[in-house]
C-alpha positions in Angstrom: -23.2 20.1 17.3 -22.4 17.3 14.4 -21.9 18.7 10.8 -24.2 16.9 8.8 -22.3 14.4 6.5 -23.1 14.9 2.7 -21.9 12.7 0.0 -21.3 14.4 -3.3 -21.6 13.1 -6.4 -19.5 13.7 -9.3 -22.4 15.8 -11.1 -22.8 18.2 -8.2 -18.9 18.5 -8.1 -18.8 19.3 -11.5 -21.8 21.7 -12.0 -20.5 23.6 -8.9 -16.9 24.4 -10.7 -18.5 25.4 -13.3 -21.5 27.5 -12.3 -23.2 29.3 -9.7 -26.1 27.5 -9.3 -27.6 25.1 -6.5 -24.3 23.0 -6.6 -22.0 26.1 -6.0 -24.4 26.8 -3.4 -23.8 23.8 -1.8 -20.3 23.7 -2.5 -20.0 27.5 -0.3 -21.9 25.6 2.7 -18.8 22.8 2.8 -16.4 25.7 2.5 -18.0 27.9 5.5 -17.8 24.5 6.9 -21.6 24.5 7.5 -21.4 20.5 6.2 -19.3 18.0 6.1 -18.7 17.0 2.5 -18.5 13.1 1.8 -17.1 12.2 -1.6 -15.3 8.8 -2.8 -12.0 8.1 -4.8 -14.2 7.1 -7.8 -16.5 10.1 -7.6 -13.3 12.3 -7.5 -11.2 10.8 -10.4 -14.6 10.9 -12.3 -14.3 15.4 -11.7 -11.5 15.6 -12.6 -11.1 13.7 -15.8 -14.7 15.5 -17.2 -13.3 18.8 -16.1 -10.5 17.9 -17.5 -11.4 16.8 -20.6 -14.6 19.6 -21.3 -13.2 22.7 -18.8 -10.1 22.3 -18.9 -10.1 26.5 -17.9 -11.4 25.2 -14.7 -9.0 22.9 -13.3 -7.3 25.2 -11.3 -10.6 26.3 -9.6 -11.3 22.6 -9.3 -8.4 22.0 -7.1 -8.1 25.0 -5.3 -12.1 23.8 -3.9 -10.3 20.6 -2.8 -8.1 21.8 -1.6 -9.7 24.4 1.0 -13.0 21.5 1.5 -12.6 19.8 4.2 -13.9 16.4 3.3 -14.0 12.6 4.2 -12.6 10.3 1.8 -14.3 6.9 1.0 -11.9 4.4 -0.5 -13.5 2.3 -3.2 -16.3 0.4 -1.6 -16.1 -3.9 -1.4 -17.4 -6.3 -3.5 -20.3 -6.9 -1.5 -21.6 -3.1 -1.6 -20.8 -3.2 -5.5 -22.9 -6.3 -5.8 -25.4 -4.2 -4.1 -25.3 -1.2 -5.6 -25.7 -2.9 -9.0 -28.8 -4.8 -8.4 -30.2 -1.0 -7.6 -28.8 0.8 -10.9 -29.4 0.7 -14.5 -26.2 2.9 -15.8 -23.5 0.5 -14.7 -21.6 3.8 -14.3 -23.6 4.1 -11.7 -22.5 1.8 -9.6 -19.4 2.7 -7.6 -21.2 5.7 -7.1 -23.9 4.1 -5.1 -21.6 1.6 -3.5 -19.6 4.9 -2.4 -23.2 6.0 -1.0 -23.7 2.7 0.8 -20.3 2.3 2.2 -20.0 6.1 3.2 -23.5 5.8 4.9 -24.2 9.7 4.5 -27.0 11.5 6.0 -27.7 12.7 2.7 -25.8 12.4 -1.0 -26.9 14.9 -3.1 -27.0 14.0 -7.0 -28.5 14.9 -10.2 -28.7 11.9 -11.6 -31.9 10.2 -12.1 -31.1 7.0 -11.9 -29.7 7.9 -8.4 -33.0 9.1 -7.0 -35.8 6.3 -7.6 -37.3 4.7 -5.3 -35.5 1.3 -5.3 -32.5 3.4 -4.3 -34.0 6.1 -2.6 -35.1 2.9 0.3 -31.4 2.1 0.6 -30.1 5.9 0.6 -31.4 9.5 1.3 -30.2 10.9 -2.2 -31.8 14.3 -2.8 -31.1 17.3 -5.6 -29.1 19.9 -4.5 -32.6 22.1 -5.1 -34.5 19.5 -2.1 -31.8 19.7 0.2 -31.3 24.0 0.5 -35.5 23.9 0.3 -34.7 21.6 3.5 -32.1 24.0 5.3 -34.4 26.5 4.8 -37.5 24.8 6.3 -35.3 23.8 9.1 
């Protein structure tokens, strides 16, 4: 059976270091290896500099979980996907996140940012809370 791919974006990441909701729930599903956690070179630097810079307690826990995830690594996407991805965006620093998206092609990329989850975007990717997607599993 194929793990379901799930791109993570840097506010799950974060959120799930720091607490124990719906991210850290998510987070303990890629560590039981019940998904396969997607996340981009952007999305990663982008953890560990806010971690850094506001919990800097938590940086050990922050690479001890990267170190145990098991995860795919998506380079920083081409010009072409950028392009894309900012014709979709407001935030600008949004961008390399939803080119990550687009050139990771996920079966899902959970965020919780807003601007990640309208519709214009939504047609292009399947982003989802973390609170949608463990409703899903549980339908499922």
């Amino acid at each position: 059976m194929r793990l379901e791919r799930v791109f993570l974006d840097s506010n799950v990441l974060v959120s799930a270091i720091i607490s124990h909701g719906n991210e850290n729930a998510v987070l303990e599903l890629a560590l039981d290896g019940k998904i396969r956690v997607v996340v981009s070179e952007f999305v990663l630097g982008e953890v560990r500099r806010v971690i850094g810079e506001k919990f800097p307690e938590r940086l050990r826990r922050m690479e001890e979980a990267l170190f145990q995830l098991e995860h795919e690594l998506v380079a920083t996407a081409d010009p072409l996907l950028t392009a894309r991805a900012a014709a979709l965006v407001r935030d600008p620093g949004d961008v390399e996140v939803l080119a990550g998206i687009l050139a990771s092609k996920p079966d899902v990329a959970l965020t919780g940012d807003k601007d990640l989850l309208t519709d214009e975007v939504r047609a292009v990717a399947h982003t989802r809370r973390c609170e949608e997607y463990l409703e899903s599993l549980e339908r499922d």
